[in-house]
C-alpha positions in Angstrom: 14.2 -39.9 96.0 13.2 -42.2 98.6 10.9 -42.0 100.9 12.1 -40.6 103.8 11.9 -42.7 107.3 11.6 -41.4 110.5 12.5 -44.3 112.2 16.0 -44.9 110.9 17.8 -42.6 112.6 18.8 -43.1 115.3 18.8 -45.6 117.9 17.7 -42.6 120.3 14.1 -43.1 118.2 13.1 -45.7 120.1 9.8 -45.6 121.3 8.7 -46.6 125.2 5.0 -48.4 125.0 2.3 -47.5 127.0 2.8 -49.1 130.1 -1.1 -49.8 130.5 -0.8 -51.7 126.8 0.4 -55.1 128.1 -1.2 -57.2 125.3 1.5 -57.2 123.6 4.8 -57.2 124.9 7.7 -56.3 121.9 10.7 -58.1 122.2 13.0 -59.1 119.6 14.1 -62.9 119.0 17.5 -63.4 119.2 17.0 -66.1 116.7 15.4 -63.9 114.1 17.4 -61.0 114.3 19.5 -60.5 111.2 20.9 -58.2 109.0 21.6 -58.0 104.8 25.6 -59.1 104.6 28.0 -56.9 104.1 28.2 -57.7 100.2 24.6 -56.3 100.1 25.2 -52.9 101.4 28.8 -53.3 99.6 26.4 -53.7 96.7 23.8 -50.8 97.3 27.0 -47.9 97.5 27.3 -46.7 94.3 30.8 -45.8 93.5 32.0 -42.5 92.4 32.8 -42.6 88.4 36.1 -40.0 89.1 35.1 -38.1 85.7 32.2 -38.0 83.3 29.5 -35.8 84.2 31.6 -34.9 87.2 33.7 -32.4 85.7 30.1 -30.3 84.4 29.6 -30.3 87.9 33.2 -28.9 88.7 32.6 -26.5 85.8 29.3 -25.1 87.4 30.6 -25.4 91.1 33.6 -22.4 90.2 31.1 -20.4 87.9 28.8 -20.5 91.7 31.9 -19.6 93.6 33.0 -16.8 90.9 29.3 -15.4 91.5 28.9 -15.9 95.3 32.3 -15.0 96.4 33.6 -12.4 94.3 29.8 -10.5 95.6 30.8 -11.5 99.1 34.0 -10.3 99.2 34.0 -7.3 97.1 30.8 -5.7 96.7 31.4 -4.5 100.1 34.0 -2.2 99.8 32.5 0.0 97.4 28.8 -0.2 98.6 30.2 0.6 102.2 31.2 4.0 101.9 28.0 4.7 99.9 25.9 3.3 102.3 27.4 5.1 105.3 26.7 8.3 103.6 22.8 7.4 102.8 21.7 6.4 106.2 24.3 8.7 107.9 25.8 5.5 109.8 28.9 4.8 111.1 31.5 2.3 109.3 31.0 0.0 112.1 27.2 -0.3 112.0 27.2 -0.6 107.8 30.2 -2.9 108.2 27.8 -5.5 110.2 25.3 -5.9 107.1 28.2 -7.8 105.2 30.1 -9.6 108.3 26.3 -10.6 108.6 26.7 -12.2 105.0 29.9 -14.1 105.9 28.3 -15.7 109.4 25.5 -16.9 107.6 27.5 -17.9 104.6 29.1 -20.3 107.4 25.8 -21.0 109.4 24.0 -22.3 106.3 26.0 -25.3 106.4 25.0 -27.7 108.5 20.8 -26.6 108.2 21.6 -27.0 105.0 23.1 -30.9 104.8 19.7 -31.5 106.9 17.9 -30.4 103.6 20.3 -31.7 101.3 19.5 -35.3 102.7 16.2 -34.9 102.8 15.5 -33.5 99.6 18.6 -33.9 97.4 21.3 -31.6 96.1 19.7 -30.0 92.9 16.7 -29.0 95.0 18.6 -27.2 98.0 20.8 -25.3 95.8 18.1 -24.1 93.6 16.9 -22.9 96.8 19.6 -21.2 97.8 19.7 -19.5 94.4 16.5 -18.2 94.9 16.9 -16.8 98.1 20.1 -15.0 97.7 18.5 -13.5 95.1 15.8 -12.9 96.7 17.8 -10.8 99.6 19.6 -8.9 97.1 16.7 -7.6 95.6 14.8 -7.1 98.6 17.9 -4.9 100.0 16.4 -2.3 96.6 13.7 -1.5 99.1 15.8 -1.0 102.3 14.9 2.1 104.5 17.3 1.6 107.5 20.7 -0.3 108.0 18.2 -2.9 110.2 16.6 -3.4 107.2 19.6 -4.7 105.3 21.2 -6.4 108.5 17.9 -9.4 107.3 18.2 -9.0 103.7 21.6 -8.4 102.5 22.9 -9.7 105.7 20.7 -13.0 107.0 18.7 -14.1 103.9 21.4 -13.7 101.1 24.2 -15.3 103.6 22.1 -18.1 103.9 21.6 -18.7 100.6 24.7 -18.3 99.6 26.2 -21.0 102.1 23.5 -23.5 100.9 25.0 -23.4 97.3 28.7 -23.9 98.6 27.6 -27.0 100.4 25.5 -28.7 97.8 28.1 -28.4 95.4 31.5 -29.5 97.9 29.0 -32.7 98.5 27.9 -33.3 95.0 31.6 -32.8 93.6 32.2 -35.6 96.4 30.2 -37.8 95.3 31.4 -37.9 91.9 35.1 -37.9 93.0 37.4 -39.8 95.1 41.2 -40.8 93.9 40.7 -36.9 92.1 38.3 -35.7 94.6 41.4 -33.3 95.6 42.1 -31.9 91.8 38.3 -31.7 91.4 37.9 -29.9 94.6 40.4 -27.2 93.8 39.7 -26.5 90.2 36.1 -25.9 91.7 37.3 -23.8 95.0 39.2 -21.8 92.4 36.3 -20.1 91.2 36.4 -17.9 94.6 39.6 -16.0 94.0 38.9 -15.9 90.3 35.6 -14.1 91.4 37.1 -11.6 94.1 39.7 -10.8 91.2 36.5 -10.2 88.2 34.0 -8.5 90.5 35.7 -5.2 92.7 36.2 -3.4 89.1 32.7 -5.2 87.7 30.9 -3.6 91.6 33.2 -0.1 91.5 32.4 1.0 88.2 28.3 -0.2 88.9 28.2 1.9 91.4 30.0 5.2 89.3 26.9 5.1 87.0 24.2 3.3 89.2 22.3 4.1 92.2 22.9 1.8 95.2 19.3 0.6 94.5 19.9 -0.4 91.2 23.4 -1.7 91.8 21.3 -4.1 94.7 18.9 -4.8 91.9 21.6 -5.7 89.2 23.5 -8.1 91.8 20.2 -9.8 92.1 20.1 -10.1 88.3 23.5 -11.7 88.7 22.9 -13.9 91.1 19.9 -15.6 89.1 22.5 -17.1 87.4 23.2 -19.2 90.0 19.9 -21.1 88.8 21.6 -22.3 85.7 24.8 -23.7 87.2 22.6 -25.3 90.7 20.5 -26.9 88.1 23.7 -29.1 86.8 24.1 -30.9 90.1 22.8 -34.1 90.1 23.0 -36.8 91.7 24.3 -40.4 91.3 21.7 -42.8 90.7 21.9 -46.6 90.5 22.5 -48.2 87.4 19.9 -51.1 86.4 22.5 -53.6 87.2 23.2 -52.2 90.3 19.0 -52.1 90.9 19.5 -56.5 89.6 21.9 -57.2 92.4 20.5 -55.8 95.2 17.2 -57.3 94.2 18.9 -60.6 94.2 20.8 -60.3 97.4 17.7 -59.4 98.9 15.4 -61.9 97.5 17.8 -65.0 98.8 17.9 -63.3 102.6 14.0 -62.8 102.4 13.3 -66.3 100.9 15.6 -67.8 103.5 13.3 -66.1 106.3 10.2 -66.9 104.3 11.6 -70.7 104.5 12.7 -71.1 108.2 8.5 -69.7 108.8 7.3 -72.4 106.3 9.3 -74.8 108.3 7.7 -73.5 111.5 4.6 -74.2 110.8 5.4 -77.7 109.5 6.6 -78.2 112.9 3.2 -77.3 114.5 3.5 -74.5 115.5 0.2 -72.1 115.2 -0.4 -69.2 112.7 -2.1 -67.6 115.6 1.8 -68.3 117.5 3.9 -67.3 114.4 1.5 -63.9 114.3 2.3 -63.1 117.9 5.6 -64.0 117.2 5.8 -61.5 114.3 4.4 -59.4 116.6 7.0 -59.0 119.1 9.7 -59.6 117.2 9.3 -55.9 114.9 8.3 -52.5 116.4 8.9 -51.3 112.7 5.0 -51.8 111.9 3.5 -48.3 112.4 7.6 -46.6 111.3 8.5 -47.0 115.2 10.7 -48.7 117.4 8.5 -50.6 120.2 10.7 -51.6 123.4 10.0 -53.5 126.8 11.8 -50.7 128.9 11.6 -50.1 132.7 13.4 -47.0 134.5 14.1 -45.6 130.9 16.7 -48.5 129.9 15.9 -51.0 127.0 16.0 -54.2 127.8 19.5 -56.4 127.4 17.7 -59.0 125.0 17.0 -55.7 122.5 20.6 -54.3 123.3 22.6 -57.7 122.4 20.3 -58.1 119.6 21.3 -54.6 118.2 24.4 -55.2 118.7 24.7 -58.3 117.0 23.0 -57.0 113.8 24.9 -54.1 113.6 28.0 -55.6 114.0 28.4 -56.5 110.9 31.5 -59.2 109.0 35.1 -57.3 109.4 35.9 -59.0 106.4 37.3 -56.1 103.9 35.6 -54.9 100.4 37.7 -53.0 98.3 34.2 -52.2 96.4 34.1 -49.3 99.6 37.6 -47.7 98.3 37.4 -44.9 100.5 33.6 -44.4 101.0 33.1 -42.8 104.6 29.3 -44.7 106.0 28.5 -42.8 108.8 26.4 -43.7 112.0 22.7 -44.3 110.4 23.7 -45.5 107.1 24.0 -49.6 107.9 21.2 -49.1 110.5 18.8 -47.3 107.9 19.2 -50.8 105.5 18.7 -52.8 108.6 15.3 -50.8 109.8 14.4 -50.7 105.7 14.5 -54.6 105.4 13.5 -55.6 108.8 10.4 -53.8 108.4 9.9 -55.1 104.9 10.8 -58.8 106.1 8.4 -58.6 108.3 5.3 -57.3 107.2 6.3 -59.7 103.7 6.7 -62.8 105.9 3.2 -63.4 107.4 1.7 -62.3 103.9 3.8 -64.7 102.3 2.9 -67.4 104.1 -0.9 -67.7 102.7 0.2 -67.6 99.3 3.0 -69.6 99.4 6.1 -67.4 97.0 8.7 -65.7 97.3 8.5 -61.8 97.7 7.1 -59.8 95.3 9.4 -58.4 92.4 7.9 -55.0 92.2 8.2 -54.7 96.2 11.5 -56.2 96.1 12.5 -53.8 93.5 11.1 -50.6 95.4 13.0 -51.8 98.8 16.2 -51.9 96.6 15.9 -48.6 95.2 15.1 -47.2 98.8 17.8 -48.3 100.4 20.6 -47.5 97.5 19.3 -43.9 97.5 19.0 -43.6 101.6 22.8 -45.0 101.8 24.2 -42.7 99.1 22.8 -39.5 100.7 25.7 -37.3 100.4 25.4 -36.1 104.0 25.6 -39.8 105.2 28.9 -40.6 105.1 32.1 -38.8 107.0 34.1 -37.8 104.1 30.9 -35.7 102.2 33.0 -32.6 103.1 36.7 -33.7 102.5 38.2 -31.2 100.1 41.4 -33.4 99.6 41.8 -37.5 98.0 41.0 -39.8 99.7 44.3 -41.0 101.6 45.1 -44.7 100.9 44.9 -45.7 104.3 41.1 -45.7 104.0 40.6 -47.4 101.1 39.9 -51.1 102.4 37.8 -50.7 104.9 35.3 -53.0 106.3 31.8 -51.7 107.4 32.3 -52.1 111.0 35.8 -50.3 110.5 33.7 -47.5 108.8 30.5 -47.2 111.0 31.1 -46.2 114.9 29.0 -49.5 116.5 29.6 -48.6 119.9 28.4 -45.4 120.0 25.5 -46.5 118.0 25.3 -49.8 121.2 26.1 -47.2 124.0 23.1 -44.9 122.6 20.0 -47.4 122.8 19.0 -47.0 126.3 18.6 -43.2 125.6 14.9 -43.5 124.9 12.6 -41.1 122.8 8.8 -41.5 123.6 7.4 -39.6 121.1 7.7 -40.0 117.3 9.1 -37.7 115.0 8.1 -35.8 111.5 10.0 -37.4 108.9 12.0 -33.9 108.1 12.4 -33.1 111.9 14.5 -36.6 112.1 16.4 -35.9 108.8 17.0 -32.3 110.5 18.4 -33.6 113.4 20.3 -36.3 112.3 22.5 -34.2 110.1 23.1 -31.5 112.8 24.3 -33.8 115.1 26.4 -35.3 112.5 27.5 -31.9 111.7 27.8 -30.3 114.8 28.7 -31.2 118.5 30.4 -29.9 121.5 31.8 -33.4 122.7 35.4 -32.5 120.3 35.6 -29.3 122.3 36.5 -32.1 125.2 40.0 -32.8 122.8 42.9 -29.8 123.6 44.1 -30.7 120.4 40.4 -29.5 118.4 39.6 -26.7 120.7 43.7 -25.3 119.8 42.8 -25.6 116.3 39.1 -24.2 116.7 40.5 -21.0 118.0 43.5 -20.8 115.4 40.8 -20.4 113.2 38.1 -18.4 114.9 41.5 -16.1 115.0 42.4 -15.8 111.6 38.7 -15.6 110.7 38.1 -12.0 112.3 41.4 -11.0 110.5 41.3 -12.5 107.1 37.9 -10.3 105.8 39.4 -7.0 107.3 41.7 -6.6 104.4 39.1 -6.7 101.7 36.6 -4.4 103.4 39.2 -1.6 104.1 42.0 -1.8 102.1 40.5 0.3 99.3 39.8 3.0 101.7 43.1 3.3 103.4 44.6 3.2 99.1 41.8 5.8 98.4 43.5 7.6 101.9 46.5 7.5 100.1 45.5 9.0 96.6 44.8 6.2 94.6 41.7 6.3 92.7 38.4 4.5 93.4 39.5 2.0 90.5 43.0 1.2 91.1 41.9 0.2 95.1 39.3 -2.0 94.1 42.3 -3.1 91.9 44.5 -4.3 94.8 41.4 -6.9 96.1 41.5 -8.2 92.3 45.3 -9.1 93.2 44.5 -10.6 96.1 41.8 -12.8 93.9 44.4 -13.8 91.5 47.3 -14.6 93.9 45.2 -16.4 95.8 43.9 -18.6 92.7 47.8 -19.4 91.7 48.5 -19.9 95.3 45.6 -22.6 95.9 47.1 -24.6 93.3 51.0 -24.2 94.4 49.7 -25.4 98.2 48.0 -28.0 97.1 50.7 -29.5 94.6 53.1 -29.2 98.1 51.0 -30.7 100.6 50.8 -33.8 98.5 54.6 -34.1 99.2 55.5 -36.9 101.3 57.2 -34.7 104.2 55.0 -32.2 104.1 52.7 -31.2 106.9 49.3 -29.5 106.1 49.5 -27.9 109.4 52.5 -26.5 109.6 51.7 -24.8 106.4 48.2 -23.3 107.5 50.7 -21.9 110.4 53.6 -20.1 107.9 50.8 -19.0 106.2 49.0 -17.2 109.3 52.3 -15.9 109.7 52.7 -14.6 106.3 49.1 -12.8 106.0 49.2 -11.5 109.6 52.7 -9.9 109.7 52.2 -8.0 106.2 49.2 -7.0 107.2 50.2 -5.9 110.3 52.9 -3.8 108.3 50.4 -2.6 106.0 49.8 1.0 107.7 53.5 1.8 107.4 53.0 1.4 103.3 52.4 4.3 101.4 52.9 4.0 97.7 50.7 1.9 95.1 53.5 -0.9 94.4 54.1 -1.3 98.3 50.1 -1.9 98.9 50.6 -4.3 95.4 53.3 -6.3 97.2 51.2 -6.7 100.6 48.0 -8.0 98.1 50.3 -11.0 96.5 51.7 -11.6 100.3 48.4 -11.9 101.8 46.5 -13.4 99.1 48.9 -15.9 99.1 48.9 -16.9 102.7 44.9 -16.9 103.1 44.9 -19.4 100.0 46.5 -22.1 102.6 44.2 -20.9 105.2 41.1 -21.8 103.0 42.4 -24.9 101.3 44.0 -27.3 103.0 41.7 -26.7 106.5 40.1 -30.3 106.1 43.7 -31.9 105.2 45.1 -30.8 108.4 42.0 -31.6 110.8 42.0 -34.9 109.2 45.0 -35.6 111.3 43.5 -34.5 114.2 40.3 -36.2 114.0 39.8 -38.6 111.6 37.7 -39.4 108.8 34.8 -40.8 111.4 34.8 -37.3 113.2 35.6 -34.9 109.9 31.8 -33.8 109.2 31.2 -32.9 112.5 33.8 -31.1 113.2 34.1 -29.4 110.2 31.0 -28.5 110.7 31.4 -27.0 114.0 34.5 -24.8 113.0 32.2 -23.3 110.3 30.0 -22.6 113.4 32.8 -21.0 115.4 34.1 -19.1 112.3 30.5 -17.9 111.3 30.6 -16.1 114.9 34.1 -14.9 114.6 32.8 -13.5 111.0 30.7 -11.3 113.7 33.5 -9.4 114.8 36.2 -8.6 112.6 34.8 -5.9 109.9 32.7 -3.9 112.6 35.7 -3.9 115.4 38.1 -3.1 112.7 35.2 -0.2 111.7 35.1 1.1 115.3 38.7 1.5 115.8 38.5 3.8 112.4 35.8 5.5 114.4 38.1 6.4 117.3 41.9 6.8 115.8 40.3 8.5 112.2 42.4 5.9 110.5 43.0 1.9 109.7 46.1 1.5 111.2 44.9 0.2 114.5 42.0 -1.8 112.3 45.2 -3.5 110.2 47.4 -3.6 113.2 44.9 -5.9 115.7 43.4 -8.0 112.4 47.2 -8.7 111.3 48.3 -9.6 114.8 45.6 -12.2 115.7 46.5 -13.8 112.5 49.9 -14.0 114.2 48.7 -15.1 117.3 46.7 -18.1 115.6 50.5 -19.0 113.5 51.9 -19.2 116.9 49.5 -21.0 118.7 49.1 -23.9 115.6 53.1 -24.9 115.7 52.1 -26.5 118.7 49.1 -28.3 117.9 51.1 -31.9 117.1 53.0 -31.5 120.2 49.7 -31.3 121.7 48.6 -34.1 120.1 51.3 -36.1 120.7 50.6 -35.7 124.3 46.2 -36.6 123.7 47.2 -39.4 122.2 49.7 -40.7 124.7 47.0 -39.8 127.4 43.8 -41.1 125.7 45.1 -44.8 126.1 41.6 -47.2 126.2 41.1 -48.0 129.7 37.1 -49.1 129.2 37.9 -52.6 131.3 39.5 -53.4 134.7 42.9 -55.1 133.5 43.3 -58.4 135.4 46.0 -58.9 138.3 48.4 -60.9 136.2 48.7 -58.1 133.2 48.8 -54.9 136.3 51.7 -57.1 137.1 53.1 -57.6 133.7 52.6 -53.7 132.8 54.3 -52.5 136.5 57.2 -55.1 135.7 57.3 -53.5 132.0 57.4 -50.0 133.5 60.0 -51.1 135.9 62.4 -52.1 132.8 61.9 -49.2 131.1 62.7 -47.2 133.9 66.0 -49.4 134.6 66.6 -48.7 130.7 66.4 -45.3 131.6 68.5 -45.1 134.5 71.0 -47.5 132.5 71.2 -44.9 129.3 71.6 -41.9 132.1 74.4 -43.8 133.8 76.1 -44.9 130.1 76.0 -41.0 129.1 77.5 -39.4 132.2 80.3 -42.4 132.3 80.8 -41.1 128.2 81.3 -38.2 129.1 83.1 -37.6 131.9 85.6 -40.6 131.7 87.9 -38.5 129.3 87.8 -35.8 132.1 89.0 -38.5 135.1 91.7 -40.0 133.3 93.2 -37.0 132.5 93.1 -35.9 136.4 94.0 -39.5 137.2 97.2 -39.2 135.0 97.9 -35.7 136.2 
């Protein structure tokens, strides 16, 4: 892996001089300031093969998910009567250890890209093996429900959420016209796990202590090791390695040349040094500005500007590939800072850049662009949609943002993990979409299904066991909600890839499907009625789960997807908080589920509702969020009020035509009468 810089990421990581250091004053020649074409960093991306070792890492992704989800979502109904009798707790308080699980299961995620870009997918997912196992057997020794709240709940959660995300990125990086068939087959492992493991967990417990049910889980999840060690990353082929070396060496030997020529001119080495000098901050890894009141100087801003703005000429080599913010500025930082520290040693000998340094410059940079968490569509569960296919880099990479940013200042440097750390979190998370009515809608339509949809699989068993079924046939009914929810993955995602179909509109039918049966669930009494409500509801969360990054695609494009898919999980990870322990309170109270079923059911409803009118909504954004950065001159006011002024005669015109349409039948006849 490269090296990791700590000055690549962000402009923000700029660093203010001492103001009694006025030697030197940094400043960057507007002459001098360039950036590696676009064909180079076209040229560094390495593009996704769609197959080969791919599909082992699809094979290893659903063996995770059978593991980590069919433990997350059934071990808890038969460890939670168990464990309420042990500690003599109430369903509420036991019920926390494993909504615990499920927040952290979403809170992992973005802490997690910050590691996964600093030290690579295999690695992080080893980790996360490790530690989920670790929590499981660490619950063996647990003397209080505290005790498990940290290791059943927290440490186990955590690890579980940091395989999930290391496998959806590295199946990403492997995919991209199949990245939607890929991305299912592998998210298929959940439900095929939540139909294996509630008779696997119910019939452990029969024969097993608790303790040594805990310590067999553990045992189970160590298998997670095998499958985490599959994912590996792209590398760059030797070819690949040949033509970045070249690209580079002509743009370095053209700089090497325009300093040769300076000195022929007359000027200095001492002048050329001082030059040098002020031209990089990148010496000692940071950014060295001329700044007064905390706002970088406009020579350093246009300068930026220009060499991130890079050719809107299209390369189809991208075909889909999502750069986000840091990904053309780490090559710029990586070669500016080898350009010049290879420029004034150049000079004295007279060549070209080395080939070795040349060669480890290359690698750097092709590993530092392909980092899975640097580009917008690492967490895109469906293909990548032909509209985005031929896109420039400027199309791709949000340059004003990254402009509009530079004046924020940073004056002390940062750990090389502490950057990486909080580059992906804000890449991952941030409150500025909650600013969008159309986001914050479908934020909540989620945080409301969320508390409903792991009520079901908690208590269901209990209210079958309530109504004389046997301990194995109700752990049966969450195995048909596994199964139904596998077939059903496949059957939604088949239909949203029809032309006229909208991916929200089925996330809302499908609200309405799981939230109504379940809110009709206390009035079934019989086996086959409680089989029925398992295929209904397992085959409206299916849509819930599986097409959430299709439809916020639409909302907030491929530029904004990351981050704010990773601030749902982070809204769903607290709504995780509150279903399973309100839904075990109200059991505490009435003596039954009904009221646990009937509120879990109903939000569901609620978010259904709410989500038909998220494109009316934003309809409306959009027609509101018109660009309006600029005055608009006198003479186009003019043109726009005269435009309006039409339209509005148009309107009045149309009103006039249809009233005249349709009362002119009624006049003649009272004119003829």
């Amino acid at each position: 892996m490269a090296p990791c810089e700590d000055d690549v990421s962000d402009a923000n990581d700029l660093t203010i001089n001492d103001s009694n250091k006025t030697d030197k004053k940094p400043a960057l020649n507007d002459e001098r300031c360039t950036l590696p074409d676009e064909e180079l960093i076209a040229d560094a991306l390495i593009t996704p093969p769609d197959g080969g070792w791919g599909w082992v890492i699809v094979a290893a992704l659903f063996a995770n998910l059978l593991i980590l989800d069919g433990i997350e979502l059934s071990a808890g109904q038969a460890l939670l009567p168990i464990l309420s009798d042990h500690f003599s707790s109430t369903p509420s308080a036991v019920s926390l250890i494993f909504s615990l699980q499920s927040s952290f299961y979403y809170f992992a995620g973005p802490f997690s890209g910050a590691l996964v870009n600093a030290f690579g997918c295999r690695f992080v997912a080893l980790g996360g093996a490790l530690l989920c196992a670790t929590g499981f057997f660490l619950s063996t020794f647990a003397t209080s429900i505290t005790y498990l709240y940290f290791t059943y709940g927290v440490l186990a959660g955590t690890g579980m959420g940091a395989i999930f995300l290391c496998g959806l990125s590295t199946v990403s990086q492997y995919f991209e016209s199949k990245r939607g068939l890929a991305t299912a087959i592998s998210l298929c492992g959940a439900g095929a796990g939540t139909f294996i493991m509630p008779p696997v967990i119910t019939l452990l417990t029969e024969y097993y202590h608790w303790r040594q049910v805990m310590l067999l889980i553990a045992g189970i999840q160590l298998h997670n090791l095998v499958f985490a060690a599959l994912y590996r990353s792209l590398t760059p082929t030797r070819k690949q390695l040949i033509e970045v070396e070249r690209r580079l060496s002509k743009i370095l030997t053209a700089e090497f040349n325009q300093n040769t020529e300076s000195i022929e001119e007359g000027k200095s080495r001492e002048q050329l040094e001082s030059t040098e000098a002020s031209d990089s901050s990148l010496k000692e890894r940071d950014y060295k500005t001329v700044a007064k009141n905390g706002h970088v100087s406009p020579v350093l801003h246009r300068n930026m500007q220009r060499a991130l703005s890079v050719t809107t000429a299209p390369v189809n080599r991208f075909t889909g590939r999502q750069l986000s913010l840091n990904v053309v500025r780490t090559l710029w930082v990586e070669f500016w800072e080898f350009r010049n520290a290879m420029c004034l040693q150049d000079l004295e000998r007279a060549k070209v850049p080395d080939e070795q340094e040349l060669r480890k410059l290359s690698y750097a940079s092709i590993v530092t662009l392909n980092r899975p968490m640097n580009r917008f569509d690492s967490l895109y569960e469906g293909a990548i949609p032909d509209s985005t296919s031929r896109q420039s880099i400027k199309g791709t990479v949000p340059m004003d943002r990254m402009a509009e940013s530079i004046p924020r200042i940073i004056q002390r440097k940062r750990k090389c993990f502490s950057v990486v750390l909080r580059n992906v979190l804000r890449d991952t998370f941030s409150i500025r979409l909650f600013a969008s009515p159309t986001y914050s809608l479908f934020t909540l339509c989620y945080v409301l299904s969320t508390i409903g949809f792991f009520v079901p699989f908690l208590y269901l068993p209990s209210q079958a066991e309530m109504l004389g079924s046997s301990a194995e046939m109700a752990s049966f009914l969450v195995s048909i909600i596994g199964i139904v929810n596998t077939i059903s993955r496949i059957l939604w995602g088949w239909l949203v890839d029809r032309p006229r179909v909208d991916a929200m509109q089925m996330i809302n039918c499908a609200n309405l499907v799981a939230g109504t049966s379940t809110v009709v669930l206390p009035y079934l009494n019989y086996y086959p009625e409680l089989v029925v409500y398992c295929v209904f509801f397992g085959a409206g969360i299916a849509s819930l789960i599986s097409q959430r990054s299709v439809a916020l695609l639409k909302f907030v494009g491929m530029k904004n997807l990351t981050i704010a898919l990773g601030s749902i999980m982070m809204c769903m990870g607290f709504a995780c908080l509150g279903g399973q322990p309100l839904a075990g309170y109200l059991y505490e109270i009435y003596g039954n589920y009904n009221a646990a079923f009937g509120v879990s059911g109903g939000l569901m409803v609620v978010a259904g509702f709410l989500g038909f009118s998220l494109n009316k909504i934003y309809s409306w954004e959009l027609s509101k969020t018109q660009p309006a950065d600029k005055p608009l001159p006198s003479s186009q006011k003019n043109a726009e009020s005269s435009g309006e002024a039409k339209s509005g005669l148009s309107l009045l015109a149309r009103l006039r035509h249809m009233l005249k349409m349709k009362f002119s039948p009624l006049l003649c006849s009272m004119a003829r009468a």
